[in-house]
Backbone as JSON, one array per atom type, in Angstrom:
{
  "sequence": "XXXXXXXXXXXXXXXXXXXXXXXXXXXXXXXXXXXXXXXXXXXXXXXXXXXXXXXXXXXXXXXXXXXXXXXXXXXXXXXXXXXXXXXXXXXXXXXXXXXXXXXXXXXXXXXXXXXXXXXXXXXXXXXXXXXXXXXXXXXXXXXXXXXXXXXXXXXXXXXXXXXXXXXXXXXXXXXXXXXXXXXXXXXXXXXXXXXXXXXXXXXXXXXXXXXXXXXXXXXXXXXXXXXXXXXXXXXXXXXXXXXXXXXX",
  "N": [[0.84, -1.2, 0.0], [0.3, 2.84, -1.14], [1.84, 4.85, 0.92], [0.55, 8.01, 1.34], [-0.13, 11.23, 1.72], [-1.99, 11.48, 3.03], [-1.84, 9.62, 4.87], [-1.47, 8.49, 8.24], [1.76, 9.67, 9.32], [5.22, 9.41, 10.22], [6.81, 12.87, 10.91], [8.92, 14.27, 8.76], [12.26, 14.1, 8.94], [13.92, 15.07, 7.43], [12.97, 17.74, 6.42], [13.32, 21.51, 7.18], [12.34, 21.48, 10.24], [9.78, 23.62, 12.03], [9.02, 24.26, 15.57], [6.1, 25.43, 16.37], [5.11, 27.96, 18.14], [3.74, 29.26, 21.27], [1.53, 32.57, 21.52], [3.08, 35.33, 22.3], [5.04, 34.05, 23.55], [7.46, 34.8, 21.76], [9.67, 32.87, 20.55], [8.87, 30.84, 18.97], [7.66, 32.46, 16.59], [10.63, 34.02, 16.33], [11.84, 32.56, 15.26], [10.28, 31.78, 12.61], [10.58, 33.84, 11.06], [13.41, 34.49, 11.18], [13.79, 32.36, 9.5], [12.0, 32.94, 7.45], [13.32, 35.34, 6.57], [15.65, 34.05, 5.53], [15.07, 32.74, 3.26], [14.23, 34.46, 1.39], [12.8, 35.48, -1.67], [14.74, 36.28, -4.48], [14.63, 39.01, -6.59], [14.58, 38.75, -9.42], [13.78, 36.27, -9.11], [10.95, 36.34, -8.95], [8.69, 35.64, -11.17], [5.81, 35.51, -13.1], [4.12, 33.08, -12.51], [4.46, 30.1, -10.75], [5.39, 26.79, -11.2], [3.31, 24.04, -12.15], [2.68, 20.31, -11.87], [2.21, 18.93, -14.92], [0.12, 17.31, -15.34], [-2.14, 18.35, -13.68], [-1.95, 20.67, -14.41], [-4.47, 21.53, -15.9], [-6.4, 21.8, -14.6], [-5.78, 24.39, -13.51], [-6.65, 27.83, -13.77], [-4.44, 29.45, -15.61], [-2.59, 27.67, -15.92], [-0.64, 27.66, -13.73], [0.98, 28.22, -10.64], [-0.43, 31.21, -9.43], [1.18, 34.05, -8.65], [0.61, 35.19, -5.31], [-1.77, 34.04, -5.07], [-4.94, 32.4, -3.64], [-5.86, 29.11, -2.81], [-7.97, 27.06, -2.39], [-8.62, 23.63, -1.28], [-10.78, 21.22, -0.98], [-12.8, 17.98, 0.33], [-15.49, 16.64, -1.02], [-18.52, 14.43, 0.7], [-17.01, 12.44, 1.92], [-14.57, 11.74, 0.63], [-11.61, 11.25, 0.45], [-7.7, 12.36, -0.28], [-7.26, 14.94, -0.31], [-5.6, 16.56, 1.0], [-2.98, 15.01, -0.36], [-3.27, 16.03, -2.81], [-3.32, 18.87, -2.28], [-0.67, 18.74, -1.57], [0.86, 17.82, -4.09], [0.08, 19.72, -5.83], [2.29, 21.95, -5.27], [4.69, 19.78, -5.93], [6.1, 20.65, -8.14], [6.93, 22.99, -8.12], [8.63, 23.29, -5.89], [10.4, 21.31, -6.5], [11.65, 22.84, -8.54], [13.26, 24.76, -7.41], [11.86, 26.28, -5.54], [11.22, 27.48, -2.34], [8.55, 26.25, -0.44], [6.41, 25.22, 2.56], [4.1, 24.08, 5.1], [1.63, 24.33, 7.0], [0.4, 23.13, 10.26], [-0.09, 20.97, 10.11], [1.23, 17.92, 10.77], [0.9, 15.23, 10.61], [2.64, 14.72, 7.68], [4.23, 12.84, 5.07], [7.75, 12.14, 4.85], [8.57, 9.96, 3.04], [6.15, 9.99, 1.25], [5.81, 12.81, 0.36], [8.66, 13.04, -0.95], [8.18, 11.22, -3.4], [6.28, 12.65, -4.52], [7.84, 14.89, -5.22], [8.66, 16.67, -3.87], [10.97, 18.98, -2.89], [13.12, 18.16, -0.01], [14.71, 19.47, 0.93], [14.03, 21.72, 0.82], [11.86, 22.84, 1.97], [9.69, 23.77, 5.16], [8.67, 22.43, 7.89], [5.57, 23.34, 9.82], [4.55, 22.35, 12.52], [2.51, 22.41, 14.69], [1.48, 25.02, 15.41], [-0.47, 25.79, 17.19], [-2.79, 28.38, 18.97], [-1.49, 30.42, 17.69], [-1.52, 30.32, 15.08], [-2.52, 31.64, 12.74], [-0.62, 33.84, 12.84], [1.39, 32.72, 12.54], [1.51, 31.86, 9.98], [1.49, 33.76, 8.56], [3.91, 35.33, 8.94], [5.35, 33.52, 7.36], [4.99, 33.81, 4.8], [6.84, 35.89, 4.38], [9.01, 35.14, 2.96], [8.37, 32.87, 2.14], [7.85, 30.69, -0.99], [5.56, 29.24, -1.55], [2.75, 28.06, 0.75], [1.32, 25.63, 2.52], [-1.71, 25.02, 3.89], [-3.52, 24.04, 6.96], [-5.85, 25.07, 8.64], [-5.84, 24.77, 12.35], [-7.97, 25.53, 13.96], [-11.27, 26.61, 13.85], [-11.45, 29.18, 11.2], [-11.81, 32.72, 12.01], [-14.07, 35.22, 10.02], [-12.83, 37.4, 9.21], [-9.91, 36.98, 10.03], [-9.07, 35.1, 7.8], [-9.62, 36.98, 5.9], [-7.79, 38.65, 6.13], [-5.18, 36.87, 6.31], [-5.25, 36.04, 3.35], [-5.38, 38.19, 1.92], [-2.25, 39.67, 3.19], [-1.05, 37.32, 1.84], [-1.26, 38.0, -0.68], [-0.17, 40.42, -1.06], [2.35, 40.23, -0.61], [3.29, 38.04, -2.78], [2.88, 35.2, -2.1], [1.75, 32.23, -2.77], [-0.88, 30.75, -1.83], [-2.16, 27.96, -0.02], [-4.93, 26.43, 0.68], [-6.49, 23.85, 3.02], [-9.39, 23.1, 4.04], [-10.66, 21.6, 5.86], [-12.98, 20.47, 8.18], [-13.63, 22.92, 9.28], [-13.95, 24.71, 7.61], [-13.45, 27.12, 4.94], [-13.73, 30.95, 5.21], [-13.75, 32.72, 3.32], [-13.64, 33.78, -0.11], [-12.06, 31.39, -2.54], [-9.47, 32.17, -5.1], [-9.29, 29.63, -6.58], [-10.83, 26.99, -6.48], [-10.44, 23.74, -5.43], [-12.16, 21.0, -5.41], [-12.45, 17.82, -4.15], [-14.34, 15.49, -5.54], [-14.46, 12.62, -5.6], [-13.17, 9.06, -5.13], [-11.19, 6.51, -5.32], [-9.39, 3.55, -4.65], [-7.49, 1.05, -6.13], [-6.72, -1.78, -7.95], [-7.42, -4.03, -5.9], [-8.72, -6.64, -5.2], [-10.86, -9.62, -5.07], [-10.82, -9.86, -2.19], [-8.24, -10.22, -2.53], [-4.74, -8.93, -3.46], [-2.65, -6.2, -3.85], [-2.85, -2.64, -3.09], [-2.7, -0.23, -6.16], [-2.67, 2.09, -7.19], [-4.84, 4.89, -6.62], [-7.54, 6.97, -7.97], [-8.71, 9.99, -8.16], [-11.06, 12.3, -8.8], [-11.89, 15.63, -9.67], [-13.19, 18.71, -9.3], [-12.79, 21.62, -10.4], [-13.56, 24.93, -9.62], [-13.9, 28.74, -9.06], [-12.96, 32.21, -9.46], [-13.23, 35.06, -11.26], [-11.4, 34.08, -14.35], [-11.7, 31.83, -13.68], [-14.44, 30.94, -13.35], [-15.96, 29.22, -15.2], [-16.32, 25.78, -14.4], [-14.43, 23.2, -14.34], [-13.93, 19.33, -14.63], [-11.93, 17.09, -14.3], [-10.08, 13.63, -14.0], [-7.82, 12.17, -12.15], [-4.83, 10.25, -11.58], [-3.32, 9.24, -8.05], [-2.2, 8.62, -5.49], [-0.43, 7.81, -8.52], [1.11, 4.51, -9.87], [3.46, 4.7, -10.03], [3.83, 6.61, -7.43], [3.52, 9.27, -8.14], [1.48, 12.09, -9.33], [-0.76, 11.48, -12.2], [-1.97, 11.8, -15.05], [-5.42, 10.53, -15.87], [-5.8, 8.44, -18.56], [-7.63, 7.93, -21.95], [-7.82, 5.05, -21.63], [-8.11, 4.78, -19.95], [-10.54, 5.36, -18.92]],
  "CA": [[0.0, 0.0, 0.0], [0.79, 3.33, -0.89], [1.94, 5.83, 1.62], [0.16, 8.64, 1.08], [0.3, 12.47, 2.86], [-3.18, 11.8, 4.08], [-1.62, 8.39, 5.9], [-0.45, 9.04, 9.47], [3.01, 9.29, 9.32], [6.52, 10.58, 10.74], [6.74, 13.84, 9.9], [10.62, 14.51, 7.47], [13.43, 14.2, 9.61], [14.55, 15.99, 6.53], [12.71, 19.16, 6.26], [13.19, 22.65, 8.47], [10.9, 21.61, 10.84], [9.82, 24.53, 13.16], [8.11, 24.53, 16.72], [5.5, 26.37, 16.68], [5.1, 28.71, 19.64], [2.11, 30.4, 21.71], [1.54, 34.12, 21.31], [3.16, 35.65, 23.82], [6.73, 33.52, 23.86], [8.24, 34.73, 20.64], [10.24, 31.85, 20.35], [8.41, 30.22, 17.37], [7.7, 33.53, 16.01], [11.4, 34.53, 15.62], [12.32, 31.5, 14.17], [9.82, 31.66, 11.35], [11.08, 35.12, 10.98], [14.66, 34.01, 10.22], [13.66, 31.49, 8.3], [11.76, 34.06, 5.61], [14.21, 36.14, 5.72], [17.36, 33.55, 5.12], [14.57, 31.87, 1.69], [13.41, 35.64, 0.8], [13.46, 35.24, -2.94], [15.37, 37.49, -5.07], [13.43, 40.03, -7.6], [14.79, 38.27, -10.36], [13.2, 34.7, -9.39], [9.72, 36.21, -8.91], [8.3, 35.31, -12.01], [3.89, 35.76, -12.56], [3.28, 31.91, -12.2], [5.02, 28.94, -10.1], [5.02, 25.19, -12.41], [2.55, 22.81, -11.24], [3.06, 19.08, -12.76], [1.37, 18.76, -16.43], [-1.43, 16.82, -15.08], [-2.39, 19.68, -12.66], [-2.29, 22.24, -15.07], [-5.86, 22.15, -16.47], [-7.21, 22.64, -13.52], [-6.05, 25.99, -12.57], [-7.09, 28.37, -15.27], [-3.57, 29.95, -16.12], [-1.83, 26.69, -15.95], [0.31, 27.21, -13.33], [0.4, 29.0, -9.46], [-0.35, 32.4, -9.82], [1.94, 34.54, -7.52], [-0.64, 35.76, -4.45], [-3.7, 34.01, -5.05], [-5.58, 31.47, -2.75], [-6.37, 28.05, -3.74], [-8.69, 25.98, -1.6], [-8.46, 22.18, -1.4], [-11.64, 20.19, -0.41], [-13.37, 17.1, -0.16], [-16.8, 15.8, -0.82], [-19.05, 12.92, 0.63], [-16.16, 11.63, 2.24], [-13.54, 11.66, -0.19], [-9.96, 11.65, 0.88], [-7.08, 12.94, -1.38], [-7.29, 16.52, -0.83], [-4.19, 16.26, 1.56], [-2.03, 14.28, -1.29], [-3.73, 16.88, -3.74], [-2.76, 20.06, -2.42], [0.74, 18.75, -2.17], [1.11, 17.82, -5.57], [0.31, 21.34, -6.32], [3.79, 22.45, -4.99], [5.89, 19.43, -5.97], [7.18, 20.94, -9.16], [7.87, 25.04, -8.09], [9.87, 22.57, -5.36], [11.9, 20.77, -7.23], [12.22, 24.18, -9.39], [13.94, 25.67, -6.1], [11.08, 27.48, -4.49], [11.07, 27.08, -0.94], [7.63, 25.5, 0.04], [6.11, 25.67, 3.71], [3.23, 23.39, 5.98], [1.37, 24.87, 8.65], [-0.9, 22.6, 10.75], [-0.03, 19.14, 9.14], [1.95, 17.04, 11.48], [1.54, 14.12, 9.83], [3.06, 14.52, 6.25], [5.34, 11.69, 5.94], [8.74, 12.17, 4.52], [8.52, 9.0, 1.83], [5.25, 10.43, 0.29], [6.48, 14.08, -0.33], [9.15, 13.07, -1.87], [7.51, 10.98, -4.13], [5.19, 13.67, -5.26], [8.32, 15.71, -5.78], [8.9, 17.84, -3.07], [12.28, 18.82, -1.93], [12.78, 17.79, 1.65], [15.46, 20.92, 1.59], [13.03, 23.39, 0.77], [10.5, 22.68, 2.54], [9.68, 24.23, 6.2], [6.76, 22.03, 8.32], [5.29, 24.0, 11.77], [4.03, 20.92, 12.53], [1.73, 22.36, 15.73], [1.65, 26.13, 15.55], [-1.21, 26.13, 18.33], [-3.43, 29.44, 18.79], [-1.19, 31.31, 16.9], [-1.64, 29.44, 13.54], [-2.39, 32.56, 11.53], [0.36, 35.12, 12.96], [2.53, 31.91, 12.12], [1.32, 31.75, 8.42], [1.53, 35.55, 7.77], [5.21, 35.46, 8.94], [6.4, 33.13, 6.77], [4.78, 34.73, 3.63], [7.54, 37.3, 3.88], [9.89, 34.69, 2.24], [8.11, 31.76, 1.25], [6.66, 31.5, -2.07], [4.39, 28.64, -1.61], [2.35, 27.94, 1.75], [0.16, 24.92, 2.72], [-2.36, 25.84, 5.15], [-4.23, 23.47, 7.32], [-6.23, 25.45, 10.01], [-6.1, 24.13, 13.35], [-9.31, 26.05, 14.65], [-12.64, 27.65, 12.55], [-11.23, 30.81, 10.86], [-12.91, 33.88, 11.49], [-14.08, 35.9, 8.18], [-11.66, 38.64, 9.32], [-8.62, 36.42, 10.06], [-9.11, 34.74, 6.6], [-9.33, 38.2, 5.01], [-5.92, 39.42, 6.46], [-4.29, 35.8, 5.41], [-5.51, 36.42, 1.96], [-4.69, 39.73, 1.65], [-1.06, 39.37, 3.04], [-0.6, 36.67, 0.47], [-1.49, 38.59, -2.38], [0.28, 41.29, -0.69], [3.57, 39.19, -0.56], [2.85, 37.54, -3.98], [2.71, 34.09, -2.19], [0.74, 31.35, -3.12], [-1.31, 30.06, -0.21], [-3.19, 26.71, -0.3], [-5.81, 26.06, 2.24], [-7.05, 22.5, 3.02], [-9.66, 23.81, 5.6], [-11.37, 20.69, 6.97], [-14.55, 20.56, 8.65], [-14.13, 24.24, 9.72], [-14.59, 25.5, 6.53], [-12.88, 29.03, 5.41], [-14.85, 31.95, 4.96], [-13.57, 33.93, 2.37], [-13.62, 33.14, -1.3], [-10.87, 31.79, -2.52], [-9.35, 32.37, -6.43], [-9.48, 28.59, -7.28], [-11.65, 26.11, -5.26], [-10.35, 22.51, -6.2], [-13.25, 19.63, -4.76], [-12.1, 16.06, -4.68], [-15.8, 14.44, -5.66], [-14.57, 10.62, -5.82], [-11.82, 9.02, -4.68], [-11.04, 4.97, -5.74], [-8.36, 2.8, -4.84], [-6.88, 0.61, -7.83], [-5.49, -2.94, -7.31], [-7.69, -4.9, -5.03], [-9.48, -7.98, -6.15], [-12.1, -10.25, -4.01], [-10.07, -10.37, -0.77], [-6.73, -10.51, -2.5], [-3.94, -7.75, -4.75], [-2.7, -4.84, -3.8], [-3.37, -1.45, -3.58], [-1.55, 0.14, -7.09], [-2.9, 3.32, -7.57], [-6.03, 5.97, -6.46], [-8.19, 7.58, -8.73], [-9.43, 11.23, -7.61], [-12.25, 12.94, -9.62], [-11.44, 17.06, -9.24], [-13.71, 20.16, -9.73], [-12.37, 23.31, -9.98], [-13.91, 26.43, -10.17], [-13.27, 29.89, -9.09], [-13.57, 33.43, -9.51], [-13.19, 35.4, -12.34], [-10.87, 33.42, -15.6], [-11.89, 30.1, -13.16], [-15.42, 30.68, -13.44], [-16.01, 27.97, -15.79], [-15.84, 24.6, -14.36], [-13.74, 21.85, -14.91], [-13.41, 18.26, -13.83], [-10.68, 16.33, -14.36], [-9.82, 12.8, -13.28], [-6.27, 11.9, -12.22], [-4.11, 8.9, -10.25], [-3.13, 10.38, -7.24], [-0.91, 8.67, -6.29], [-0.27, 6.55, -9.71], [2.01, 3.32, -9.69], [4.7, 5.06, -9.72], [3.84, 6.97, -6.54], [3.34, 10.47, -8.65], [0.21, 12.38, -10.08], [-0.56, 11.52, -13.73], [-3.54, 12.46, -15.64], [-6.36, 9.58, -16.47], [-6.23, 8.84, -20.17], [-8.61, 7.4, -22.21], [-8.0, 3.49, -21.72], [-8.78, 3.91, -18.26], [-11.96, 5.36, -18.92]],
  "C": [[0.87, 1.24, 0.0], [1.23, 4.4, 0.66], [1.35, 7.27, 1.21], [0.39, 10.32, 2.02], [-1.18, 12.69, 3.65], [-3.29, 10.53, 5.02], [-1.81, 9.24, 7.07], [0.7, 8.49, 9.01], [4.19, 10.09, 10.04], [6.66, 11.48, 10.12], [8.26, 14.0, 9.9], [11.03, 14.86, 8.7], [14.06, 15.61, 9.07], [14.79, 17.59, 6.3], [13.43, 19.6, 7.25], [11.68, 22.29, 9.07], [11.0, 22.32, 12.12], [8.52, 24.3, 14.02], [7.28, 25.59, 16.16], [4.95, 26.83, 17.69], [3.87, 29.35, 20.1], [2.36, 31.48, 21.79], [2.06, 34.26, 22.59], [5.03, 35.2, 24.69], [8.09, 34.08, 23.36], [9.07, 33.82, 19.95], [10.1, 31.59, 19.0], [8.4, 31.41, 16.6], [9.07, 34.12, 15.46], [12.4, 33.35, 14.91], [12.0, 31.14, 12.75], [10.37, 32.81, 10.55], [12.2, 35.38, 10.29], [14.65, 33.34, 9.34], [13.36, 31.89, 6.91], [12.5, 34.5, 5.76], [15.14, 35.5, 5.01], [16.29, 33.15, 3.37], [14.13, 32.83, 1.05], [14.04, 35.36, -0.75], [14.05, 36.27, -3.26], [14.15, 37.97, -6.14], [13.47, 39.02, -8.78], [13.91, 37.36, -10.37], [11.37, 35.3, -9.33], [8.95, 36.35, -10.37], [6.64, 35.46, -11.27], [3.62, 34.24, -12.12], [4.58, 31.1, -11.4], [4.57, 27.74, -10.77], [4.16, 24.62, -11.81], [3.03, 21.71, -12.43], [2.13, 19.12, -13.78], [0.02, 18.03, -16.26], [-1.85, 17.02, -13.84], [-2.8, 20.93, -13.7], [-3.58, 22.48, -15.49], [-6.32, 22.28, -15.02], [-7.37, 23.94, -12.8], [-6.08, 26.91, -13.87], [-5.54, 29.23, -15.96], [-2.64, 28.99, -16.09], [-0.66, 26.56, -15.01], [0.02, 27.83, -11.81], [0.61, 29.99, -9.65], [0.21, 33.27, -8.34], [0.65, 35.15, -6.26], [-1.55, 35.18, -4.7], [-3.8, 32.72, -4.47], [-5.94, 30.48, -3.7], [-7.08, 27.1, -2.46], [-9.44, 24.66, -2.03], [-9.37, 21.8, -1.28], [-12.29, 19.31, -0.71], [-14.44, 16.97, 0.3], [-17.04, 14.71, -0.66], [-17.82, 12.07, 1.15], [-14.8, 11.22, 1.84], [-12.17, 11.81, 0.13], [-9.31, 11.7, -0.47], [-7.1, 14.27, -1.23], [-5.92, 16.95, -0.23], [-2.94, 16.37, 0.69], [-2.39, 16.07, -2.66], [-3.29, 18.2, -3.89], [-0.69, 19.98, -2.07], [1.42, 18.2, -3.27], [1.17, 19.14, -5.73], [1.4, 21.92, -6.18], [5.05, 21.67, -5.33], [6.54, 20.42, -6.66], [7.55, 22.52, -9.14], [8.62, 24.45, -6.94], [10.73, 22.21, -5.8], [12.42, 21.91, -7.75], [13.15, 24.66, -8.43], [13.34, 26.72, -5.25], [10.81, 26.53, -3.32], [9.29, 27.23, -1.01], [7.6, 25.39, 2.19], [4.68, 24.48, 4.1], [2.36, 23.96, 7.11], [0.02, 24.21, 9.08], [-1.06, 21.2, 10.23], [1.09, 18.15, 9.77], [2.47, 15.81, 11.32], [1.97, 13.96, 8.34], [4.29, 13.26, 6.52], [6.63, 11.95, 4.46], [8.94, 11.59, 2.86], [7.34, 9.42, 0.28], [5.5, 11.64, -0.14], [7.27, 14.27, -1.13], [8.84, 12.55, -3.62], [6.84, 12.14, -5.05], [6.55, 14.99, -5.67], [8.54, 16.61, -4.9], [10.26, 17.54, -2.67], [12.48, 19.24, -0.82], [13.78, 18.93, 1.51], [15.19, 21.79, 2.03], [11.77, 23.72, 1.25], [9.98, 22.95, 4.32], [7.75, 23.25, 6.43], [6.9, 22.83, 10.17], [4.03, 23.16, 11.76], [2.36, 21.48, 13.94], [1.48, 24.04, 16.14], [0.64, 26.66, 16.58], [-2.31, 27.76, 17.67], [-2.72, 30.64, 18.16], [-0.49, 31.14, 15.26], [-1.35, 30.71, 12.32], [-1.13, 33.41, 11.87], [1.54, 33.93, 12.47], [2.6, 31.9, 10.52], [2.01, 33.01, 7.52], [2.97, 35.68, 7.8], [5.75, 34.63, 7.89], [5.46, 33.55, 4.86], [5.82, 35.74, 3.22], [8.95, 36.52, 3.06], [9.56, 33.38, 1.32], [7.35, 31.76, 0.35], [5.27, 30.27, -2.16], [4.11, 28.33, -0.14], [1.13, 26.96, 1.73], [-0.41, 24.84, 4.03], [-3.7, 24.71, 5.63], [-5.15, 24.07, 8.76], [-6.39, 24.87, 11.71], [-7.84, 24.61, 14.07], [-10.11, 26.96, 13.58], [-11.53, 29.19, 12.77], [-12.1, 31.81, 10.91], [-12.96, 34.67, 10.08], [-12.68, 36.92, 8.17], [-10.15, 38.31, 9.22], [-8.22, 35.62, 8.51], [-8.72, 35.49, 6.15], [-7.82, 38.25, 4.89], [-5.22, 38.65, 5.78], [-4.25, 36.21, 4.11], [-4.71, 37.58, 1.17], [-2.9, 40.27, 1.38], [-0.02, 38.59, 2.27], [-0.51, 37.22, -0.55], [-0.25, 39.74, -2.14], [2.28, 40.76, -1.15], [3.99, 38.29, -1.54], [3.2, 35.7, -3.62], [1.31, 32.97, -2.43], [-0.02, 30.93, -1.94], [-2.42, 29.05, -0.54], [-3.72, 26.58, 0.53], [-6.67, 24.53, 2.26], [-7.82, 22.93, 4.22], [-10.39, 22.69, 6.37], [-12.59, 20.73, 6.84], [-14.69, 21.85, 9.07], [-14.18, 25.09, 8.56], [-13.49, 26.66, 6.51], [-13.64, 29.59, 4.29], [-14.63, 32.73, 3.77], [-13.05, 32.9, 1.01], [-12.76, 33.03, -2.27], [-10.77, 32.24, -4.48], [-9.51, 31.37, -7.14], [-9.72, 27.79, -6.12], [-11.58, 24.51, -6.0], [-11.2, 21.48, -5.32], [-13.06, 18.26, -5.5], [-13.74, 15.62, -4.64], [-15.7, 13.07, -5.24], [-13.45, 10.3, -5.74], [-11.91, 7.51, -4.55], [-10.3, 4.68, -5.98], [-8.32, 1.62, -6.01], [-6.01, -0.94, -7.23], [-6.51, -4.23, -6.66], [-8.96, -5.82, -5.46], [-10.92, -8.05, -5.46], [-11.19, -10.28, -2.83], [-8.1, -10.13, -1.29], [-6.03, -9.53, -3.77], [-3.27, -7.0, -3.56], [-2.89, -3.87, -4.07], [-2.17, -0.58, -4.92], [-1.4, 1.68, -6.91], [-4.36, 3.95, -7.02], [-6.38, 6.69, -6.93], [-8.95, 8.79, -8.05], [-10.04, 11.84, -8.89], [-12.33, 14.35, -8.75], [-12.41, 18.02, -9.85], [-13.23, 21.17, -9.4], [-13.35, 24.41, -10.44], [-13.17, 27.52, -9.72], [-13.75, 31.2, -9.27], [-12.78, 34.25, -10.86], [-12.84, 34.61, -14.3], [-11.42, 31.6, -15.13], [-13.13, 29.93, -13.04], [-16.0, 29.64, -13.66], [-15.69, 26.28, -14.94], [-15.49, 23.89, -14.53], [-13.78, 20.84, -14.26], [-12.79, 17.52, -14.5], [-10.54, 14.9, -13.45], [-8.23, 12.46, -13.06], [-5.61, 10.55, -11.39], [-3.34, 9.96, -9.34], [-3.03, 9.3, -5.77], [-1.04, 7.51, -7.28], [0.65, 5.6, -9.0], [3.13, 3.88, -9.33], [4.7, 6.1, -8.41], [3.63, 8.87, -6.65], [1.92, 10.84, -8.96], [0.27, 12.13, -11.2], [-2.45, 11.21, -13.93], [-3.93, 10.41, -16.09], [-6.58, 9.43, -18.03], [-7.25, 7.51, -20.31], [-9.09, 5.7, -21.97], [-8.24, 3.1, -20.46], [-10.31, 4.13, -17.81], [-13.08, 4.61, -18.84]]
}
């Protein structure tokens, strides 16, 4: 079976992985602090989009991550994959050399990230950032260009806003996987896992190969339009790759 980032698992030896601290200590706070500053990109590297993998790209309407704009992950009816899903979205501006970020995801597991392409260098997890989740997020916006955002507690509309805002502000990407607490504010691309079917398993006996996720995106303005897309997630080989026709 695969390992997946919506297993439980040890979270990367590998990564920068930072404490996250309670308001009030600074501790965690000036650690995230150093951290954007030491990955602050240069002018040069900020380019309008960040790569996503080729069977990712239809789904976001400019084909790639657009510097500042929100993307929210979720699943329907039960569906797992949104986890694995929104970190696909960052393998490949990882591997590219953009530092990548976690906040609120404890269990990512080392074996499956890489897989999907992430480099365990560049990659910062604040594995437990407590009640000061968002002042933890906003700080590391000032260097990181991609951010995956798992809320620990219901966002207020207001605390959303600010996130948002400061992203765009900061021209980072920010992914939100929000759970059962929902987030309030609307993001620029809203990806919904519908269906989600493991691959492999017989009457009692196989293994598991591969997982089939069924994706809607919409959106706001150029993402209006809806799309759905089916993909493996993770395929055989432990990557995303688009559904072609013979599996239809």
């Amino acid at each position: 079976m695969f390992a997946t980032p919506d297993d439980d698992a040890v979270p990367p030896d590998t990564s920068a992985t930072i404490p996250g601290g309670r308001s009030g200590t600074g501790r965690g706070r000036e650690s995230l602090a150093l951290l954007a500053e030491r990955v602050r990109p240069t002018a040069a590297s900020r380019t309008r989009l960040l790569p996503v993998d080729p069977a990712l790209a239809a789904l976001l309407p400019e084909g790639g991550l657009r510097r500042g704009a929100t993307i929210v992950v979720a699943t329907r009816g039960g569906a797992g994959g949104g986890i694995s899903l929104s970190v696909a979205l960052l393998a490949a501006a990882s591997a590219g050399g953009s530092w990548c970020a976690a906040v609120g995801l404890p269990d990512l597991g080392a074996v499956a990230l890489a897989d999907l392409g992430i480099d365990l260098g560049r990659f910062a997890l604040v594995h437990s950032p407590g009640p000061a989740w968002a002042e933890a997020t906003a700080t590391l916006f000032d260097g990181i260009e991609a951010v995956l955002l798992c809320p620990p507690f219901p966002p207020r509309p207001a605390m959303a806003r600010r996130l948002v805002a400061r992203a765009r502000d900061r021209h980072t990407v920010l992914v939100v996987v929000p759970g059962r607490a929902g987030w309030p504010e609307p993001p620029d691309v809203h990806l919904a896992v519908d269906g989600a079917r493991w691959d492999g398993i017989g009457q009692g006996t196989g293994h598991l190969r591969r997982r089939r996720l069924t994706v809607t995106a919409t959106g706001r303005r150029s993402a209006t339009r809806p799309r759905r897309h089916d993909l493996w997630l993770p395929s055989p080989a432990g990557t995303v790759d688009g559904v072609d026709g013979a599996d239809r």
